[in-house]
C-alpha positions as CSV (number, residue, x, y, z in Angstrom):
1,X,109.4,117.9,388.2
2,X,107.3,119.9,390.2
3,X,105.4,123.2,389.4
4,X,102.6,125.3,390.8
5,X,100.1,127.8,388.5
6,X,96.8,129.2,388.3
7,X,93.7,127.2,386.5
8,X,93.2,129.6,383.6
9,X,97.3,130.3,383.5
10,X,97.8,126.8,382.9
11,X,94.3,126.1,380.4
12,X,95.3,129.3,378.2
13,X,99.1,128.0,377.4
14,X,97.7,124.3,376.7
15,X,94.7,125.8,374.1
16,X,97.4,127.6,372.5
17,X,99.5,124.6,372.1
18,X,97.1,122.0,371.4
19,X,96.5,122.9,367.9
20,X,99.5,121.1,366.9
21,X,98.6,117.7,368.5
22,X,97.7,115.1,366.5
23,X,94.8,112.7,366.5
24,X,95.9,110.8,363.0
25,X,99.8,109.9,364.0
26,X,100.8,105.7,364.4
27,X,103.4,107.9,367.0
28,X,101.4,107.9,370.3
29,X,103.9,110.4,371.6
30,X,102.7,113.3,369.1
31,X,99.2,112.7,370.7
32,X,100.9,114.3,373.9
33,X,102.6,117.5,374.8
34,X,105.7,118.0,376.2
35,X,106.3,119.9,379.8
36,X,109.8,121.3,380.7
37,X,110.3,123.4,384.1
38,X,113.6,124.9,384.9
39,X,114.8,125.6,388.6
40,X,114.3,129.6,387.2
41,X,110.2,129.1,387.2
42,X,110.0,128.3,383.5
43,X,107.1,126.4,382.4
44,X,107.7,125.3,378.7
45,X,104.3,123.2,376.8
46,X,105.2,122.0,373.2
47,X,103.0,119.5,370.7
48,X,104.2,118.8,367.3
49,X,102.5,116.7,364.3
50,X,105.7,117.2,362.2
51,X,104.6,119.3,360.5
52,X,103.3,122.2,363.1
53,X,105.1,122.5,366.0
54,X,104.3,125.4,368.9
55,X,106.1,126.0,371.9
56,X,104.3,128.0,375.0
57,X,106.6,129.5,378.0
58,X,104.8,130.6,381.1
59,X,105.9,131.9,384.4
60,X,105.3,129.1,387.4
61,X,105.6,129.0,391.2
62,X,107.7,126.5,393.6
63,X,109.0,124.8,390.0
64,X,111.5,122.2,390.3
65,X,113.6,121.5,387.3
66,X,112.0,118.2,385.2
67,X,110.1,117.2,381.9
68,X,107.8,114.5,380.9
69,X,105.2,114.2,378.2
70,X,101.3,113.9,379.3
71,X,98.8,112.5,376.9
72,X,97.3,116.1,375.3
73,X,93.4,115.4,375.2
74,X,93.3,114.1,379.4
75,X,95.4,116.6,380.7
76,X,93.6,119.6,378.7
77,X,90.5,118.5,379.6
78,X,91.1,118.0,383.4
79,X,92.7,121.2,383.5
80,X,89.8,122.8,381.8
81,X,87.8,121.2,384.1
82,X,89.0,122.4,387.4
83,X,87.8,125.9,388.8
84,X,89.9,128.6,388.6
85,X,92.1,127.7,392.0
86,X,95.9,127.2,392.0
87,X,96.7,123.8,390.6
88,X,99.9,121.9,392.3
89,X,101.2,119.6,389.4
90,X,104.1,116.8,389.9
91,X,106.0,114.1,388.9
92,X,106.7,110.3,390.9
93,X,108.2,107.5,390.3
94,X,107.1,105.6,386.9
95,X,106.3,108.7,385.1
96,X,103.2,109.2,387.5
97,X,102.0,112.2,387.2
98,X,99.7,114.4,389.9
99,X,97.4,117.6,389.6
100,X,96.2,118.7,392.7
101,X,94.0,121.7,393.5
102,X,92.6,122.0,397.2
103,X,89.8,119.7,396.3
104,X,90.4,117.4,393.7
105,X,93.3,115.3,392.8
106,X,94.4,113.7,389.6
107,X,97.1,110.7,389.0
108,X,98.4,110.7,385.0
109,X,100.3,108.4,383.8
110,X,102.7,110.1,380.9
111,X,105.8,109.2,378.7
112,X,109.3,110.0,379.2
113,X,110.5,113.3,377.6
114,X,113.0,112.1,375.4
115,X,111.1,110.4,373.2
116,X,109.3,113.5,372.0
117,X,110.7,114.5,368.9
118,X,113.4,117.6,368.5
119,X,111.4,120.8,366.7
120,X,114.5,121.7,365.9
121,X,116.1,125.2,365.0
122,X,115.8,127.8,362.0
123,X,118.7,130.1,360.7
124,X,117.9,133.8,360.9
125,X,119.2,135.0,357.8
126,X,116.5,134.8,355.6
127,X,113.1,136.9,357.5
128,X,109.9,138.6,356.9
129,X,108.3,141.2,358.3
130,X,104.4,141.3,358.1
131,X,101.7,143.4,359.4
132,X,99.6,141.5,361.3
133,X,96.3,142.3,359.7
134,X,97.7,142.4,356.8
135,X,99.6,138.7,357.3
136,X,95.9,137.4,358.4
137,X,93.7,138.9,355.6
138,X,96.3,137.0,352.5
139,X,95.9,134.2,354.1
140,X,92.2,134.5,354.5
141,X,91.9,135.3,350.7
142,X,94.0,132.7,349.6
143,X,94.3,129.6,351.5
144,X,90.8,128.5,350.9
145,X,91.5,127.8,347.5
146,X,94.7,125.5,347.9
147,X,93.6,121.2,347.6
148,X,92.9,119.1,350.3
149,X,93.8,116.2,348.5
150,X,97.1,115.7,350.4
151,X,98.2,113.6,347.3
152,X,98.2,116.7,345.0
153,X,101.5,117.8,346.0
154,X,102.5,121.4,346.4
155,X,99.0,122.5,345.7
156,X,97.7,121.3,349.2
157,X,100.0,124.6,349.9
158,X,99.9,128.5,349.8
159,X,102.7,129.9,347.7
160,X,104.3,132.9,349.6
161,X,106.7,135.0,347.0
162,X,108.3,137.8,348.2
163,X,109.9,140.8,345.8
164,X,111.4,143.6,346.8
165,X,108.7,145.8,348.6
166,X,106.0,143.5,347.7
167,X,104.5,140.3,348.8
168,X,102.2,137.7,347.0
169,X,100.4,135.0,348.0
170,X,98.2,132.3,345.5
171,X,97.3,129.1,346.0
172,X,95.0,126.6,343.6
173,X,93.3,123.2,343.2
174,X,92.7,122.6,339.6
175,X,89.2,124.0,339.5
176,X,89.8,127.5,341.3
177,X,93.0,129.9,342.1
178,X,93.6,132.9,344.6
179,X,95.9,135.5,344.2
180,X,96.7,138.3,346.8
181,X,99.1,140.8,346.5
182,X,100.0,143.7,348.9
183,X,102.8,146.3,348.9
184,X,105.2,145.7,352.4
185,X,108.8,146.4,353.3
186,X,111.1,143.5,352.1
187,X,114.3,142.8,350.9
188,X,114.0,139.3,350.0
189,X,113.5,138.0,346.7
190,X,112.6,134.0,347.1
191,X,109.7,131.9,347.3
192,X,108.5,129.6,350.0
193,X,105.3,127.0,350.2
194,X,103.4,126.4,353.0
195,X,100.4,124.1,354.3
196,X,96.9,125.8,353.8
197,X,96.2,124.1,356.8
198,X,98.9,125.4,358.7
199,X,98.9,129.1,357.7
200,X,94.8,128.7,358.8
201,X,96.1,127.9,362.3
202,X,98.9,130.1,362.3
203,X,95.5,132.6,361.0
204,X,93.6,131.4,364.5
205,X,96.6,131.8,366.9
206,X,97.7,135.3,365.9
207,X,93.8,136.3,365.7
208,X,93.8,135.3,369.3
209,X,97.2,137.4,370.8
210,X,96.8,139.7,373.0
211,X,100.0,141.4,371.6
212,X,99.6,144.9,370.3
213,X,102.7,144.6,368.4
214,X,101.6,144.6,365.1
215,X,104.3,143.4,363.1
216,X,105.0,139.5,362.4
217,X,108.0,138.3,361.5
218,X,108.6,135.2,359.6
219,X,112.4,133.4,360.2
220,X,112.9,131.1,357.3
221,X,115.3,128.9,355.6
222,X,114.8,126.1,353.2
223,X,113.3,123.5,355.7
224,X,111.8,125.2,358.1
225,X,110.3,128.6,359.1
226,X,109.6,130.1,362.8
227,X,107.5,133.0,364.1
228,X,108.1,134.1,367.8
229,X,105.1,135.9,369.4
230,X,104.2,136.2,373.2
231,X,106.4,134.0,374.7
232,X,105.7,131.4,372.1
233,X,107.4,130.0,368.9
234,X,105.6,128.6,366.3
235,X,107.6,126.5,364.1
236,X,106.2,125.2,360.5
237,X,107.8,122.9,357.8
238,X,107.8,124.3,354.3
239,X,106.7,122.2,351.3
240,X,109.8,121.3,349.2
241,X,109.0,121.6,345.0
242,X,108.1,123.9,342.8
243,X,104.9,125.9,342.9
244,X,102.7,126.1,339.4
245,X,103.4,129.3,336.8
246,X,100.3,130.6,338.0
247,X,101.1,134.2,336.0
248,X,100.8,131.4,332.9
249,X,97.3,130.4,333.8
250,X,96.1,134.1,334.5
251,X,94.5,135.2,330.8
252,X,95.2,138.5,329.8
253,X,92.4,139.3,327.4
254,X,88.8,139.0,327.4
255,X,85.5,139.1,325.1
256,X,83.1,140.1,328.3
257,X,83.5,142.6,330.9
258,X,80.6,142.4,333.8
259,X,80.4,144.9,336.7
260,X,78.0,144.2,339.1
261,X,77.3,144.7,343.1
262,X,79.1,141.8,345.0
263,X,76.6,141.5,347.9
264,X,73.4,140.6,345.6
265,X,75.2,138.6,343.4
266,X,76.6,136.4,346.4
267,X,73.2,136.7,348.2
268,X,71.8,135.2,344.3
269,X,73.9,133.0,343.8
270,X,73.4,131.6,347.9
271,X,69.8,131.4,346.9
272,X,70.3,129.2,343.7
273,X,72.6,127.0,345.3
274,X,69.9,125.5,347.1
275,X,69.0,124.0,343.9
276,X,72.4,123.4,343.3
277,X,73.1,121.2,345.7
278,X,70.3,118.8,345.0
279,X,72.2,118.6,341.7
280,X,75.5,117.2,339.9
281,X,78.4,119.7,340.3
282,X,76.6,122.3,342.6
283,X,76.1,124.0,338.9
284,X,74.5,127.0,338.9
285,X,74.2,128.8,335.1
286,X,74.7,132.7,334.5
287,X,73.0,134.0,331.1
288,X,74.8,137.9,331.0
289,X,72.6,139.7,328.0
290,X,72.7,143.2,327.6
291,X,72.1,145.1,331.4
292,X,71.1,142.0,332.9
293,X,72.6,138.7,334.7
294,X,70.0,135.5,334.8
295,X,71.2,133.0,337.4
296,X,69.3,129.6,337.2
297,X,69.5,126.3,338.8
298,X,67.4,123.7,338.0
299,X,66.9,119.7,339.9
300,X,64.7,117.3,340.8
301,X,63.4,119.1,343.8
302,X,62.4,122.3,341.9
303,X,64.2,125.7,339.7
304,X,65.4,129.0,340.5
305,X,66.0,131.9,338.7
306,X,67.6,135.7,339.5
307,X,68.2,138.3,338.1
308,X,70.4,141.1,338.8
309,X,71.2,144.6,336.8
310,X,74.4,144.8,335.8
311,X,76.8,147.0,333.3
312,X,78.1,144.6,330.7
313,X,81.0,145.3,327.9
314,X,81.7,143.1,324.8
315,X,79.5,140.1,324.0
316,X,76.8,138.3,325.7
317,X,77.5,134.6,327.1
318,X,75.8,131.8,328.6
319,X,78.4,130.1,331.2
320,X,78.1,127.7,334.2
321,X,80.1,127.3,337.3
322,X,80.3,125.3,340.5
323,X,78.0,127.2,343.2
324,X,80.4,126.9,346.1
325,X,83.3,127.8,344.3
326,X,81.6,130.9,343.4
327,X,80.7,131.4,347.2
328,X,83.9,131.1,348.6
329,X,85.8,133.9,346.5
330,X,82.7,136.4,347.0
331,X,83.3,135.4,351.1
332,X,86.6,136.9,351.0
333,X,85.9,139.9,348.8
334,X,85.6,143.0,350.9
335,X,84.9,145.1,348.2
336,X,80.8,146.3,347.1
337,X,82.0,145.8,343.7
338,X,83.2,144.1,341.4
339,X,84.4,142.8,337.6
340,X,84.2,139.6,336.3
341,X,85.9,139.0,333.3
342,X,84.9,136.3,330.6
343,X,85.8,134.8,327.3
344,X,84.3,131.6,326.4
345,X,81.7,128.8,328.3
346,X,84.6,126.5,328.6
347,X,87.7,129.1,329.6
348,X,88.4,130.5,332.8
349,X,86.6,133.4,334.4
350,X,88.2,136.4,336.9
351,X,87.2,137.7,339.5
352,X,88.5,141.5,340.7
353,X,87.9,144.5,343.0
354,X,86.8,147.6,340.6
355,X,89.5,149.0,342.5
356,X,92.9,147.8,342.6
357,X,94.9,144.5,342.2
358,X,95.5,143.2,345.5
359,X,92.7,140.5,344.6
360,X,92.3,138.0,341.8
361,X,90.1,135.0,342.2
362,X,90.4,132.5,338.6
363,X,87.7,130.0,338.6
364,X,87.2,127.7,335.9
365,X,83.4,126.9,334.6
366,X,81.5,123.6,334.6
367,X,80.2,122.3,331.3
368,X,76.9,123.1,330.5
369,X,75.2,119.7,329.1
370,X,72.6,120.5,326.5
C-alpha cells in the first residue's frame, strides 16, 4: 500500500470518520480505522462501533493498491500534527506502517485489514428524502429527550414515522417527551428507530458539509439505514421493537391554559435553577394565579422567586417540575411564545408554539412535598 496526499486532505477525511471509533469496544480493531487504496488513486478511511459506521473516499497521488487498519487516536493525531506539507504514507513488511513529510517521519505499527468488520450493504427500496435543515432541526428538538440509560430499550432511540407527505419524529425517557412534526414529500408509510446518539452525530457531520445540495436522503431497510453525502456513506443500525403509543400519552384536554413570552420564562426559570441545583430533583415550583406566574426555588443555600405576566385561562394551580427538564425544551423552541397546557399537580404538562403543531414538548411534574 502506498499513497501520497496533502496534510489537511488527509486530517479532514480522518475527523470526518473518527466519530465512529470506539473507545469502549473489548474489539481493539474498532479502536482503528480502516485504509483502502486502489491502483485508480482511491483513498477509502472507514471506523465502525457497530453500531455507526462512516466511510470517507478521497482523491490520492502515486497510490498503490493495499489496505491495513491503523490504531485511530495515533494516526489522527500525528497527522494533525504535521504542517500542512504533502505527507508520503506506506506499508512494509509486518504491517509497519510509515508517514513521511520532508521533515519528520513516523513508523505505525497497524492490524491486518481483514479483521475489520464488514459494514455491510442496505437495499434501496425503502428511502427518504429530507431537507437538510429541516432533517437537522427534528433531530435537534427531539433527540435530547430520548434515555441514556442504554438498558431502557427502544427509548435510548428517536422514533422516525413517516406518512404520506409528512414526517414525525418523538422520542422519551419516562420523565419527558418530544414530538416534531413537519410536512415533506414521501411515499412511505413505516416507522423506523434510531440511536439518539447516532442521529446527534449524523446532526454534527451534515452541519459540517460543504455540500450545497440540500436534500438528504435516507436508504433503509429493516436492519440497517445509509445516507451518502460528499463522497462519504454513513451507515447506521436501526433499533429492532416497538416504539411507545406516544399519541396515548399525549392528553387531549386541559383545566389551565398559560401563554406567556418563552425568553423570560427560560431566562426565570435559568435563574431559579441555581437554587435548584443545590436541591433534590432540580425542583423548581410555578404558582399560575390570575395574570401572573410565581417561580420559586428554595435550599439550603438560600430562595428565589420570579415572577412573570402572563395570560392565563381556566383555573389557577400550584405545580412543580424538574428545572433542567424545563430548560432543555425551552432550548429548542424557536418560537417568542408560547402555551403551556395544565391539568392537575401530578399530570403531565405541554408545551407548544402559539403557532402551529410542528412542536410538542410533554413533561411530567415532580411532587411537591408539603
Amino acid at each position: 500500500m502506498k499513497f501520497k496526499t496533502t496534510q489537511s486532505e488527509l486530517n479532514k477525511a480522518l475527523n470526518f470518520v473518527s466519530r465512529a471509533v470506539t473507545t469502549k469496544s473489548t474489539m481493539p480493531i474498532l479502536k482503528g480505522i480502516l485504509i483502502k487504496v486502489t491502483n485508480e488513486g482511491k483513498l477509502t478511511l472507514t471506523a465502525s462501533d457497530m453500531d455507526l459506521s462512516i466511510e470517507k473516499t478521497i482523491n490520492v497521488d502515486e497510490a498503490e493498491e493495499g489496505s491495513i487498519v491503523l490504531p485511530a487516536k495515533l494516526f489522527s493525531d500525528i497527522v494533525r500534527k504535521l504542517p500542512d506539507k504533502n505527507i508520503n504514507i506506506y506499508s512494509g513488511e509486518y504491517n509497519n506502517v510509515s508517514i513521511e513529510t520532508s521533515s519528520s517521519e513516523f513508523k505505525i505499527i497497524g492490524m491486518m485489514a481483514d479483521e475489520f468488520p464488514e459494514i455491510g450493504t442496505v437495499s434501496e427500496d425503502k428511502k427518504i428524502a429530507f431537507k437538510k435543515e429541516l432533517f437537522k432541526e427534528m433531530i435537534r428538538k427531539t433527540s435530547f429527550a430520548a434515555s441514556m440509560d442504554e438498558s431502557k430499550g427502544v427509548i435510548v432511540g428517536v422514533l422516525i414515522e413517516m406518512r404520506e407527505n409528512s414526517i414525525n419524529m418523538a422520542a422519551l425517557d419516562g420523565f419527558r417527551m418530544a414530538v416534531a412534526s413537519e410536512e415533506t414529500e414521501n411515499n412511505e408509510n413505516t416507522d423506523i428507530i434510531i440511536s439518539a446518539r447516532i442521529l446527534n452525530e449524523i446532526n454534527k457531520i451534515i452541519s459540517e458539509s460543504e455540500n450545497e445540495d440540500e436534500n438528504i436522503e435516507l436508504i433503509f431497510d429493516d436492519k440497517k439505514a445509509v445516507i451518502f453525502d460528499e463522497n462519504s456513506k454513513i451507515i447506521l443500525r436501526i433499533i429492532e421493537g416497538n416504539f411507545l403509543k406516544y399519541r396515548d400519552l399525549l392528553p387531549q384536554e386541559f383545566k389551565t391554559k398559560v401563554h406567556i413570552d418563552k425568553n423570560m420564562l427560560f431566562d426565570s426559570i435559568e435563574r431559579a435553577s441555581l437554587f435548584a441545583k443545590e436541591g433534590r430533583n432540580n425542583l423548581v415550583k410555578f404558582s399560575v394565579t390570575d395574570d401572573n406566574l410565581q417561580i420559586t426555588s428554595k435550599s439550603e443555600a438560600g430562595n428565589v422567586n420570579e415572577n412573570i405576566p402572563i395570560k392565563k385561562e381556566g383555573e389557577d394551580i400550584e405545580i412543580g417540575f424538574n428545572s433542567k427538564y424545563l430548560l432543555d425544551g425551552l432550548k429548542v423552541m424557536r418560537e417568542d411564545d408560547i402555551i403551556m397546557n395544565f391539568n392537575t399537580n401530578v399530570t403531565p404538562c405541554i408545551f407548544k408554539p402559539v403557532e402551529g403543531d410542528n412542536f410538542t414538548y410533554l413533561i411530567l411534574p415532580v411532587r411537591i412535598m408539603a
